[in-house]
C-alpha positions in Angstrom: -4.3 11.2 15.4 -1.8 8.6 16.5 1.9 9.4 17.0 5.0 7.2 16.2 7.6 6.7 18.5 10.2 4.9 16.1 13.8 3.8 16.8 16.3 6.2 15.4 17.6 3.5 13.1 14.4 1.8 12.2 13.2 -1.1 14.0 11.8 -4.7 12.7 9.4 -6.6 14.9 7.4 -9.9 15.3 3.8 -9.6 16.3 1.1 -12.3 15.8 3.1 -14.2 13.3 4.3 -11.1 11.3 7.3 -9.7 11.0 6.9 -5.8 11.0 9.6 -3.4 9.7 9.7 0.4 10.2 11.3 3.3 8.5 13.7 5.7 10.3 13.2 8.9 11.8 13.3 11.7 9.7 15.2 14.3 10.4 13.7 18.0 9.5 15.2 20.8 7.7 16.5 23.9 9.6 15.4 26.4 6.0 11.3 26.4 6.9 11.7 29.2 4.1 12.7 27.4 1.4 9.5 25.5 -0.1 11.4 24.5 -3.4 13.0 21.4 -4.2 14.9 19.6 -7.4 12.3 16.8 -8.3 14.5 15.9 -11.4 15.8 12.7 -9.8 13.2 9.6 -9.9 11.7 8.6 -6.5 12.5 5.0 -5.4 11.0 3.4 -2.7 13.0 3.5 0.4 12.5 1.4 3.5 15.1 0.5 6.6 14.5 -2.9 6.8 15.8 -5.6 8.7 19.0 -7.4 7.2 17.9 -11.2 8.2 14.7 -11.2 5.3 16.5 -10.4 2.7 19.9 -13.1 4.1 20.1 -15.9 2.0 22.3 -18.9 1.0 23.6 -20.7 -1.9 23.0 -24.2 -2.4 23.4 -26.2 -5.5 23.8 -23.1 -7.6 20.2 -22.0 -6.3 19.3 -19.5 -3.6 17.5 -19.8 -1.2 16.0 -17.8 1.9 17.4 -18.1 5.4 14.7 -15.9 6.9 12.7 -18.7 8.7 14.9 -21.4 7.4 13.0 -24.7 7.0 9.6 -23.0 6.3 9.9 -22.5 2.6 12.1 -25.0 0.6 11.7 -23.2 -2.9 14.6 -21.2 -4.4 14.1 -17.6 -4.1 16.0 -16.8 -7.4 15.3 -15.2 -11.0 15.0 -18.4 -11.9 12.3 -19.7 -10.1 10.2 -16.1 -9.9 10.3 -16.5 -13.9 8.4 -19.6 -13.1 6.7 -18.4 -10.8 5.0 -15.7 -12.6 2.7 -16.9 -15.3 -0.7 -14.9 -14.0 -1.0 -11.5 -12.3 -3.7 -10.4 -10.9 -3.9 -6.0 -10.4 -7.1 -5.4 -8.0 -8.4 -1.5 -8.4 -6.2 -1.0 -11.1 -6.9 3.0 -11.1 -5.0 4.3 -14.1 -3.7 0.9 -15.1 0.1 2.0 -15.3 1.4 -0.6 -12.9 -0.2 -3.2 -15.0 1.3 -2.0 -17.8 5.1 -1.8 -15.9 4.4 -5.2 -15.0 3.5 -6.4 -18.2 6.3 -4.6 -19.6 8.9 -6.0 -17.2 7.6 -9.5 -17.3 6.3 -10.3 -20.8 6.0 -14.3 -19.6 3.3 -13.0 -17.5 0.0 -12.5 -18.4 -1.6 -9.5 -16.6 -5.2 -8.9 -15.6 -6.3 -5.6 -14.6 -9.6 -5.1 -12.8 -11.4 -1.6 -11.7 -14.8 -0.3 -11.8 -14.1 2.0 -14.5 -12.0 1.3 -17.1 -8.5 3.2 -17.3 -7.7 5.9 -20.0 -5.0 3.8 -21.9 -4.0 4.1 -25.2 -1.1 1.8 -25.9 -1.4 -1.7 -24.1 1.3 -4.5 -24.0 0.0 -7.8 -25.6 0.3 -9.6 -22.4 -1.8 -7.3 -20.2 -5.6 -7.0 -20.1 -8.1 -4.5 -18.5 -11.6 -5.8 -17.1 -14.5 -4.1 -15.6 -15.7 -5.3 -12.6 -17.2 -4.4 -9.0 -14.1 -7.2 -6.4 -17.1 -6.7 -3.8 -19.1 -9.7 -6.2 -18.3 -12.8 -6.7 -14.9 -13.3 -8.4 -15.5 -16.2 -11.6 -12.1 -16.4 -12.5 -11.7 -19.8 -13.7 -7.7 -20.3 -13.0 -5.8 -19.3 -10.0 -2.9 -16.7 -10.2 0.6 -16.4 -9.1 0.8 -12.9 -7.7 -2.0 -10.7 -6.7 -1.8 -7.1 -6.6 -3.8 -4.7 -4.4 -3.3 -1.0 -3.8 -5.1 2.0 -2.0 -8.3 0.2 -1.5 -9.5 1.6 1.5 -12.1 2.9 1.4 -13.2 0.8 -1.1 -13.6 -2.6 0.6 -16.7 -3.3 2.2 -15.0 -6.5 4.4 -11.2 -6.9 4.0 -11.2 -10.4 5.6 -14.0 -11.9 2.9 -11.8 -9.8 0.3 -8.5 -11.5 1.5 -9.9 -14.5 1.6 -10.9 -14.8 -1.8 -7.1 -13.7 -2.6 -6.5 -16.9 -0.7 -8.6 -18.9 -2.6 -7.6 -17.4 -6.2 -4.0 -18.1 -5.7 -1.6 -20.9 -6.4 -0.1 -22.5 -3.9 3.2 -20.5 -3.2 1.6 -17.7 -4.7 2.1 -14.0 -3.4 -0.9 -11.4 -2.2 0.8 -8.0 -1.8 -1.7 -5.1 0.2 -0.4 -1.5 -0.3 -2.1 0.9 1.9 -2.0 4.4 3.2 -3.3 5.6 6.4 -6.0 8.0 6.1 -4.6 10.8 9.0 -1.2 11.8 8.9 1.2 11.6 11.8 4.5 13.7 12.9 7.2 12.1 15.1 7.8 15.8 16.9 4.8 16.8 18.1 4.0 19.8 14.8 1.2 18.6 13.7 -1.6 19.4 16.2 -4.6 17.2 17.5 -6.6 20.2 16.2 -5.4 21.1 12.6 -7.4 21.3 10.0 -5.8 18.3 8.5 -6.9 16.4 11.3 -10.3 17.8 10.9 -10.5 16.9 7.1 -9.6 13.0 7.3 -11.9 12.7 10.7 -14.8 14.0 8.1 -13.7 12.2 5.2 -13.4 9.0 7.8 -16.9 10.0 9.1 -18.6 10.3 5.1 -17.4 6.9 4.1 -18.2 5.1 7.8 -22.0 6.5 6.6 -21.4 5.2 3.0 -20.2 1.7 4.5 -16.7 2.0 3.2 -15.0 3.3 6.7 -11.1 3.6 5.9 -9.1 0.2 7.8 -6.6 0.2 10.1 -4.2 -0.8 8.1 -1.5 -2.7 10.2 -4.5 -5.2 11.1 -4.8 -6.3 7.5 -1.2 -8.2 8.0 -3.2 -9.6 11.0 -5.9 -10.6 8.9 -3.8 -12.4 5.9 -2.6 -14.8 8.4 -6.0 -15.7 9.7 -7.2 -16.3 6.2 -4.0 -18.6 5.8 -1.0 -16.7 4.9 2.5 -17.5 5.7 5.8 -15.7 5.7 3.8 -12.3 6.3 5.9 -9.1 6.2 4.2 -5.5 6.7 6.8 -2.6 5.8 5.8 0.9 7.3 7.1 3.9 5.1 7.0 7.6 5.4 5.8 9.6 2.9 6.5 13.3 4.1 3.4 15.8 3.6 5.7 18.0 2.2 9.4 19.2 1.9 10.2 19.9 5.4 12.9 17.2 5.4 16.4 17.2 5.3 17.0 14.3 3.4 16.8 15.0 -0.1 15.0 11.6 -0.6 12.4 12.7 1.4 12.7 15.9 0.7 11.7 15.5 -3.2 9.1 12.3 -2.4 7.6 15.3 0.0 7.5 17.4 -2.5 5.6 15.3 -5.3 3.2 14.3 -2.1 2.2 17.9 -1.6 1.5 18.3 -5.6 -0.2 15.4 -5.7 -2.6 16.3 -2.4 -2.8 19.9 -3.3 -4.5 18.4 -7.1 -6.2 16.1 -5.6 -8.0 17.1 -2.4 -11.1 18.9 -3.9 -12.0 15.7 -5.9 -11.8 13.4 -3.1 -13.6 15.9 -0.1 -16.1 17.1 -2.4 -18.6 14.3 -2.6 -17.7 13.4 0.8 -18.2 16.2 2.5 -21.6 17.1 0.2 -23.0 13.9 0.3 -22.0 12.2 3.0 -22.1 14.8 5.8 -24.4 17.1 3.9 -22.3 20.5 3.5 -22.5 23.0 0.5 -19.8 23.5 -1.9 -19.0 27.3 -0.6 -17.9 25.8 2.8 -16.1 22.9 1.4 -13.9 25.3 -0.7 -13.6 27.8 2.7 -12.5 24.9 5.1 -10.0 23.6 2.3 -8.4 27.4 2.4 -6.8 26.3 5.7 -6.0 22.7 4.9 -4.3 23.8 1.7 -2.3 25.7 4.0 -0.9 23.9 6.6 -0.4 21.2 4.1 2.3 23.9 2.7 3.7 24.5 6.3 7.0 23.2 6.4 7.3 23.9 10.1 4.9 20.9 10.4 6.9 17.7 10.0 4.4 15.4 9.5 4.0 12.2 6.7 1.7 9.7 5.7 2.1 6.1 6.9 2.3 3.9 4.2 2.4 0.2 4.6 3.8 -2.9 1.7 2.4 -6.2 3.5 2.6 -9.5 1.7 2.3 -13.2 2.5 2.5 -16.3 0.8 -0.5 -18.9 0.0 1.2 -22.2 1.4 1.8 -25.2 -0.6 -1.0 -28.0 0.1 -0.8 -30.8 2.5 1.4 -34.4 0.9 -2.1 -35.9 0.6 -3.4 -33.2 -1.7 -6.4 -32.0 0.9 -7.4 -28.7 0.7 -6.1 -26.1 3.4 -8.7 -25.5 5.8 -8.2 -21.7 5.3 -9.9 -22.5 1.7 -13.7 -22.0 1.4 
């Protein structure tokens, strides 16, 4: 288990050609009794980051960025990201809702969703597609896309850096990969969560079934590093906090804590299960034991801990003036 040692405030670095922006503190809530919370209000994402990406200037009537002035010359406007976005891309699509947002939201855009298994959709927009397909083969998509989507892959990437790559090599120029990613083990700023809780023993097992499967979970901060060896420019990774549950005092966090404890508490028997039976060869009376006390520290709002979870994107860059191909590109 790792422990963050963020600035009060946030804090927004530059390491190996990426700029890297952290969330704030969070401050706990004295009431340790109190394990209710109003989840009427929809959650938002909610990152402290630093003021010069998102500076810009007007010029012409366009905007355009200031962040790294002189590296990108394109507007940064609506009008341009309507241009922009004529094919999307959503890798491990899952339920396919975001596709469906997207699609939604952009109807300019054509969509293509891809999983393994198909998602349980009724009522599709016209401009969005589903397809069923294992990203670990060869990709035969015939025209390059704008924007490509990828979320809570790990573990399900054999070799991020030939999977990034052929991102690269699927995108327009000026076109946008954007990784969202979770860390598999928890963290707590204070010290409450222990080296030895049975939290920390369930992801080192789950971490331990998939390394013997050949999908072992990535560190996810080197995937920024990886996008700009493949080629990427402009790369920005954004770590969040997603409490475990609502020990904050911040109602934000507070009700996001909340919805992450319902959504573990659901969802940890499905993903331990084959892991745990499988992978390190248990039986399914001591996989339902051991979850007895992981179910219950999970509830412990004297524990202040959260999931990292990281946004990182980087754009493809625009081809050299005598149209050769960027050596990144194979």
């Amino acid at each position: 288990m790792s422990t963050s040692n963020d600035a009060p405030g946030g804090a927004a670095t530059e390491q190996a050609n990426v700029q890297t922006v952290i969330e704030a503190r969070i401050d706990p809530d004295e009431n340790t009794e109190d394990r209710t919370s109003d989840i009427g209000s929809e959650i938002s994402s909610n990152s402290s980051v630093s003021s010069s990406v998102y500076e810009f200037r007007i010029e012409n009537g366009r905007k355009y960025q200031t962040y790294r002035e002189g590296k990108y010359h394109y507007p940064i406007d609506e009008r341009e990201s309507e241009r922009l976005v004529n094919r999307v891309l959503d890798l491990g699509t899952g339920t396919g809702l975001w596709a469906i947002e997207f699609g939604d939201e952009h109807p300019e855009a054509e969509v293509i969703g891809v999983d393994i298994v198909p998602p349980q959709v009724e009522f599709v927009p016209p401009n969005v597609f589903f397809e069923i397909d294992d990203i670990d083969e060869t990709w035969t998509y015939s025209k390059p896309f704008d924007y490509i989507h990828s979320r809570m892959m790990t573990s399900s990437i054999s070799d991020w850096k030939k999977y990034i790559q052929k991102c690269f090599n699927h995108l327009e120029p000026n076109g946008y990969l954007e990784l969202q990613e979770a860390d598999l083990f928890p963290q707590s700023d204070d010290g409450t969560l222990k080296p030895d809780a049975a939290i920390i023993q369930s992801c080192e097992n789950v971490q331990k079934a998939c390394t013997i499967f050949g999908r072992p979970f990535a560190s996810i901060p080197d995937l920024a590093t990886i996008m700009t060896e493949v080629g990427f420019e402009d790369v920005v990774l954004t770590k969040n906090k997603w409490p475990m549950n609502s020990w904050p005092k911040d109602q934000h966090y507070k009700t996001l804590g909340t919805w992450s404890l319902e959504n573990y508490l659901q969802g940890i028997e499905g993903w331990t299960m084959p892991a745990f039976t499988k992978g390190l060869g248990w039986t399914k009376d001591q996989v339902q034991v051991f979850l007895i006390d992981v179910r219950n520290e999970m509830k412990d709002r004297t524990i202040h801990a959260y999931w990292p979870v990281y946004s990182i994107y980087g754009r493809k860059p625009v081809p050299a003036p005598d149209g050769t191909k960027s050596q990144h590109e194979n």
